[in-house]
N, C-alpha and C positions, 0 to 999 in steps of 0.2 A: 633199194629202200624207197627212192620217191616214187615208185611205180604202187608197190604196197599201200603208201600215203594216201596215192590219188584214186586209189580204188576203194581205199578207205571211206576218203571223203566223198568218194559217188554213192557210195551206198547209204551214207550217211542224209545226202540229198534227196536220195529217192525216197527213204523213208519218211523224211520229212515231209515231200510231196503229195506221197500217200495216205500219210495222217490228215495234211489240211483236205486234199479233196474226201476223206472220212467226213469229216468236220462239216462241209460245206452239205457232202449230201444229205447230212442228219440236220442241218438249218434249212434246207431246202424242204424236206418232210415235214419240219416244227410249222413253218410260214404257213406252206399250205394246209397244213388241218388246222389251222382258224380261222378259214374261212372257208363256204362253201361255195366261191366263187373262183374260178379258172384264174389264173395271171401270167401276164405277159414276160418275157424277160426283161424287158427295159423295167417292168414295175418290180421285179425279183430281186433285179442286179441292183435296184436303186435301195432296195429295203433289205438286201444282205450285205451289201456292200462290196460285189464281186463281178469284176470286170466281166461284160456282154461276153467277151471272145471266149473265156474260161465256162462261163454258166451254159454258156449253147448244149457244147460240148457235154456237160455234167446232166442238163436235162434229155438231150437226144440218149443216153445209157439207159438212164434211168426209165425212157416212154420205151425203150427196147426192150428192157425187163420185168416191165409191169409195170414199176413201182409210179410211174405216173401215166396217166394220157393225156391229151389235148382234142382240142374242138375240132368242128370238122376245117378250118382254116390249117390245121395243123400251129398254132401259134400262140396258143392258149394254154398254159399249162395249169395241171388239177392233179389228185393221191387218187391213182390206179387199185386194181382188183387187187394186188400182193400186198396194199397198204390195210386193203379193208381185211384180207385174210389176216394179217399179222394182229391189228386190232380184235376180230374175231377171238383168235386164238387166245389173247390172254385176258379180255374177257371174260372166258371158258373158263379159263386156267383159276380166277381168280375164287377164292373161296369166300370172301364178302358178300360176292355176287349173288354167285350159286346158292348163299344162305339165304339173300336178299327177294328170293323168288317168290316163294310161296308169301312170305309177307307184304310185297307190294302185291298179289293177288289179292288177298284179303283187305290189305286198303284200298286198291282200285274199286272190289265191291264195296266196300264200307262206304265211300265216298262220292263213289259214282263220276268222278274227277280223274284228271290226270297226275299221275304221280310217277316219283322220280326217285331214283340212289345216283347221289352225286357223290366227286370226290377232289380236295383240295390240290389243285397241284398248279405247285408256283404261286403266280395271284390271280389262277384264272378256276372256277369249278367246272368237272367235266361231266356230264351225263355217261354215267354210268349202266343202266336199265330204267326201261317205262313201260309204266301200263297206262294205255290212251282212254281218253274220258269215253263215256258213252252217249256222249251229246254231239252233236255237229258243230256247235261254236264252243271251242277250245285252245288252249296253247298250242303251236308249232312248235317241235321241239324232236332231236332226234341222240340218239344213242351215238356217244362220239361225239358231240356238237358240246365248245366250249366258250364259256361266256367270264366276265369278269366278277372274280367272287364276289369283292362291292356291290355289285347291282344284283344280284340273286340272294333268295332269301336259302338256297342251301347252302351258299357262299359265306353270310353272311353267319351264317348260324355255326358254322363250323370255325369263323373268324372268333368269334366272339368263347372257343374254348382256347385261345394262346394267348398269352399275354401282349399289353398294349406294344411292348419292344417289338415284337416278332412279328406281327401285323405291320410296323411297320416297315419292319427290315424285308417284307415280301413283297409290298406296295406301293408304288410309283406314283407320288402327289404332284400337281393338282390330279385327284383320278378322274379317268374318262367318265363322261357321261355320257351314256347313251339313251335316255329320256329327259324330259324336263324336270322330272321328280327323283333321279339317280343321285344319291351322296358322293359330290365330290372334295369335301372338305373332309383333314383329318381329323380335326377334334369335332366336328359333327356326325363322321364315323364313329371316333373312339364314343360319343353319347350315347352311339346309335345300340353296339356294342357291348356297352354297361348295361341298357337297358334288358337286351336281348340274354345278359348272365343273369340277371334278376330275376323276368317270368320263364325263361326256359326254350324258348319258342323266336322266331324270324321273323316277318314280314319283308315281301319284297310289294309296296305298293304303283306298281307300273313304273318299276325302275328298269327295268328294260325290254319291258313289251309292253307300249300304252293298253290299257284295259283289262290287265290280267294283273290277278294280286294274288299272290301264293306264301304260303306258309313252309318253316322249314324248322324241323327239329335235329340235331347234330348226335351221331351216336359219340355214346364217351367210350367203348373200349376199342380201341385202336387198328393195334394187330396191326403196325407199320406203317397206317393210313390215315386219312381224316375221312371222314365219310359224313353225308345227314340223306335222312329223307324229305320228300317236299310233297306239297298238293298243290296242283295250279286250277285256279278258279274263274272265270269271266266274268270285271267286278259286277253287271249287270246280274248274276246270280248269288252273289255274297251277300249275306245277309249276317248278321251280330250273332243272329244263334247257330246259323251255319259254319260261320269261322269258330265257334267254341268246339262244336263237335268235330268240326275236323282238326281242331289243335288236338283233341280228346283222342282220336283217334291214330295220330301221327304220335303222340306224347307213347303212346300204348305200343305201336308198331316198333318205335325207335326202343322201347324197353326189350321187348322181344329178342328184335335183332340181336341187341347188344347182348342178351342172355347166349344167344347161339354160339356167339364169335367168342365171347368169354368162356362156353363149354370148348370149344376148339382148341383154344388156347392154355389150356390148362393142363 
């Protein structure tokens, strides 16, 4: 009978084991795609909270299997080719997206700007699809590349359809700032917020790219998701009638959209 026990309780252990090192390598995946900088394991182990001797071991599987690589030092670790396939894939897969095509085409021409379909997830907005401006001085900005929705006007615009509880209960106060003009207060958010339910529309004014000020209109039909669209502008080309027509036209796209995924879902 104690023999049964103890192999009970072995197997009991190993599964336990195998769940956390699950655990650890899907926090390992989360770290690195937010940022697009390689990291060390001392900076890994210090920001997961998982002992050097265990993480080596968990990054050297994972640079063996694609799912990461490192610099040429070998000691630098980054999300390998199997991350960007996986991302790819459900990308593809997603039907927001795939609806979202043809109408950021038509707004890219319409605007002549860089535009975006972003989508809420957690308290951070993820670029979703872009169509790049056709000027040479434009936003940086890449497909998969996630920012804090506080400081983005897709972020912002998609905040501004949940109620004040739920905003907070996603967002971690004081928020960061990452320009000098980014909202890190809550009830200067929540203003921000209100205002942004009242005309319909975002602004992100150099809250987290100095000189770039972008507009964002949030679809309302769902379909499991939060989603908006944006326009990124270089505020040296913004002008009073140019951010009308590009609300005008964004207000228009987001109508579209939303017809599409509402015909979908129905």
């Amino acid at each position: 009978m104690s023999t049964i026990t103890d192999v009970g309780e072995t197997e009991h252990v190993v599964a336990r084991a195998g769940v956390k090192s699950s655990i650890r390598t899907l926090e390992i995946l989360e770290t690195l795609s937010k940022s697009n900088e390689k990291k060390s394991v001392a900076t890994l182990s210090r920001a997961l909270n998982i002992p050097k001797s265990s993480l080596h071991g968990l990054l050297r599987t994972m640079e063996a299997s694609g799912w990461l690589e490192t610099d040429a030092t070998g000691t630098m670790f980054g999300l390998g080719l199997r991350a960007l396939i996986l991302g790819n894939a459900y990308i593809e897969s997603d039907d927001i997206v795939g609806m979202a095509q043809p109408v950021l085409d038509s707004l890219a021409e319409l605007t002549g700007e860089t535009v975006h379909l972003g989508r809420l997830d957690g308290e951070d907005i993820v670029y979703l699809a872009k169509r790049e401006s056709r000027h040479t001085l434009r936003l940086f900005s890449a497909v998969g590349r996630r920012l804090p929705a506080h400081a983005t006007a897709l972020g912002k615009a998609i905040l501004a359809l949940l109620p004040d509880e739920e905003v907070d209960a996603r967002l971690t106060f004081p928020l960061a700032a990452l320009t000098e003009t980014t909202i890190v207060d809550k009830d200067a958010l929540h203003e921000e917020l209100a205002r942004i339910r009242a005309v319909g529309w975002s602004v992100d004014d150099g809250e987290n790219s100095p000189g770039i000020r972008c507009i964002g209109v949030a679809l309302t039909s769902r379909g499991g998701s939060l989603n908006a669209l944006s326009c990124s502008v270089p505020a040296s080309r913004m002008t009073d009638e140019r951010e009308r027509a590009i609300i005008g036209h964004l207000r228009d796209s987001a109508l579209m959209l939303d017809s599409l995924v509402a015909r979908l879902r129905s």
